[in-house]
VEXDREN-2710 file (C-alpha; in Angstrom, 1 decimal):
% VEXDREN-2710
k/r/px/py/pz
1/UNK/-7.3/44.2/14.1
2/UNK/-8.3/46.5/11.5
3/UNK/-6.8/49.5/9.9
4/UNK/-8.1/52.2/8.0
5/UNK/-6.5/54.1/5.9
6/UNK/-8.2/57.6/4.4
7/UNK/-7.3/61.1/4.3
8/UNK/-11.0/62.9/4.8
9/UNK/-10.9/63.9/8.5
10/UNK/-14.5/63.7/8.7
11/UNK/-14.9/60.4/6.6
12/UNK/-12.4/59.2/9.6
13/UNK/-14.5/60.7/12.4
14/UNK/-17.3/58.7/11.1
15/UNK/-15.5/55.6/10.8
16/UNK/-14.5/56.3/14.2
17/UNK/-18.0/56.5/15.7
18/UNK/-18.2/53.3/14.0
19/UNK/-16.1/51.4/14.8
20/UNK/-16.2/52.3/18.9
21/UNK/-19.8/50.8/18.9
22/UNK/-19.0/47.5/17.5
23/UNK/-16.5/46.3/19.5
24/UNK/-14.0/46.3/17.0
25/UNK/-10.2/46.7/17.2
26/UNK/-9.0/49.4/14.9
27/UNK/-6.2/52.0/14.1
28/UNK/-6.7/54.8/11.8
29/UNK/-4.3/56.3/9.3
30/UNK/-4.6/59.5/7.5
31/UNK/-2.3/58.6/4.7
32/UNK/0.1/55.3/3.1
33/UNK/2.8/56.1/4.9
34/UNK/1.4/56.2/8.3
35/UNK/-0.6/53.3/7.6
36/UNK/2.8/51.4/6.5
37/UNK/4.2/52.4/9.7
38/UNK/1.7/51.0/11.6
39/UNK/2.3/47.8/9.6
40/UNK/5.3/47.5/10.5
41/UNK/4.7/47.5/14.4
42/UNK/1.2/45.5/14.4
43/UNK/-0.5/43.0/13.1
44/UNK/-3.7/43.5/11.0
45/UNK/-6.4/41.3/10.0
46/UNK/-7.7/43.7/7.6
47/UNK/-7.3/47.1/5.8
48/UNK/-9.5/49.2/4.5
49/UNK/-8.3/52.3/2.1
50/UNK/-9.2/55.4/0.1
51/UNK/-8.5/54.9/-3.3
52/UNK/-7.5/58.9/-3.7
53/UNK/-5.1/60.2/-1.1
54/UNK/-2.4/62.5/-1.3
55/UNK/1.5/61.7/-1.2
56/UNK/0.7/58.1/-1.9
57/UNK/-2.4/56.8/-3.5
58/UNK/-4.5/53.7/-2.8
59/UNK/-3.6/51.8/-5.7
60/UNK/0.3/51.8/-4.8
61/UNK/-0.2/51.0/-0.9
62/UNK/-2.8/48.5/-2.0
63/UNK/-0.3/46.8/-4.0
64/UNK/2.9/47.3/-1.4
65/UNK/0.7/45.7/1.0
66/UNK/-0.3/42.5/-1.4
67/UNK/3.5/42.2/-2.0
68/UNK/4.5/42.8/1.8
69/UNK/1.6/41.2/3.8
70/UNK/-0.1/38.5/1.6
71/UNK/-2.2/37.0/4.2
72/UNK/-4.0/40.4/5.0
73/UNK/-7.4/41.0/3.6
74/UNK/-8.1/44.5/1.3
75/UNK/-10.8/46.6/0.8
76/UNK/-10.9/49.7/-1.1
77/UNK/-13.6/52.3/-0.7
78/UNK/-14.1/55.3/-2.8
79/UNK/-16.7/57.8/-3.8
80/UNK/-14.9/57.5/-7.1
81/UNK/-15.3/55.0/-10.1
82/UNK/-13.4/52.0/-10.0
83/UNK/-12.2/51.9/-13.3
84/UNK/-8.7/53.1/-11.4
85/UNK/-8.2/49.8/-9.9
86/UNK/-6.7/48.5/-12.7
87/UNK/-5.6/44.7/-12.2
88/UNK/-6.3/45.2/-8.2
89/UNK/-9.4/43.7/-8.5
90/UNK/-8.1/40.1/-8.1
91/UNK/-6.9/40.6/-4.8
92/UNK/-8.6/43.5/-3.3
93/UNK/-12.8/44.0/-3.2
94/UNK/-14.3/47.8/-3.9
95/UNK/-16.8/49.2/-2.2
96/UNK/-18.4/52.8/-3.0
97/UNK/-18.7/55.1/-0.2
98/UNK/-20.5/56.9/1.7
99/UNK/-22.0/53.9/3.6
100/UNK/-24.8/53.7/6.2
101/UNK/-22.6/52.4/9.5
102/UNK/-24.8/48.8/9.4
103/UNK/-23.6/49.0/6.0
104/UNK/-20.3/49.3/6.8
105/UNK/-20.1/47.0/9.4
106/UNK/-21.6/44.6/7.7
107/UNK/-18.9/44.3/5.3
108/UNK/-16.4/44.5/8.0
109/UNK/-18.0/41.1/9.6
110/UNK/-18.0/39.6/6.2
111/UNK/-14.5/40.0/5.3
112/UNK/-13.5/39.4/8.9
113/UNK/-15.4/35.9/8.7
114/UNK/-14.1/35.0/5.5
115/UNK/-10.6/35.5/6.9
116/UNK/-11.1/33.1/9.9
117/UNK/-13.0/30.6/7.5
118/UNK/-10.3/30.3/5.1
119/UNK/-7.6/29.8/7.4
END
């Protein structure tokens, strides 16, 4: 399952739309907190975050979820410059956004195989 993490309504609309069409299994969050919650009740092969949200930021739930949930793959999108990432880049990839949707999904199926393949 996948869970994505942003705090733009309409960014999360999109993802929505998405998402639906492909089949995928996914839960959206609008902010950390919310997406820590729903951490704690499901399992997630994969989360995908704003780098720039309110209340608590990318970088730190990026980083809670490394510590917490090692085995879970990370993606941070932004429309931002990744010079904030700091030392995140080790465990986490960065994608600029917006995406097409194929765009999108491709990456999805990428990170999604990679998981499975180095299990």
């Amino acid at each position: 399952m996948i869970l994505i993490v942003d705090d733009n309504l309409d960014w999360c609309y999109t993802v929505r739309l998405w998402m639906e069409c492909s089949g995928y299994k996914y839960k959206i969050a609008n902010d950390g907190y919310h997406a820590l919650e729903l951490m704690y009740k499901e399992t997630f092969d994969l989360v995908i975050l704003d780098l720039f949200m309110p209340e608590m930021s990318g970088t730190k739930l990026c980083e809670y979820i490394r510590n917490k949930y090692p085995g879970v793959k990370i993606i941070i999108m932004s429309g931002m410059d990744n010079k904030s990432l700091f030392g995140l880049k080790s465990y986490c990839k960065f994608y600029h956004k917006p995406l097409e949707g194929s765009e999108y999904l491709k990456i999805i199926k990428y990170e999604l195989e990679e998981n499975i393949s180095s299990r």
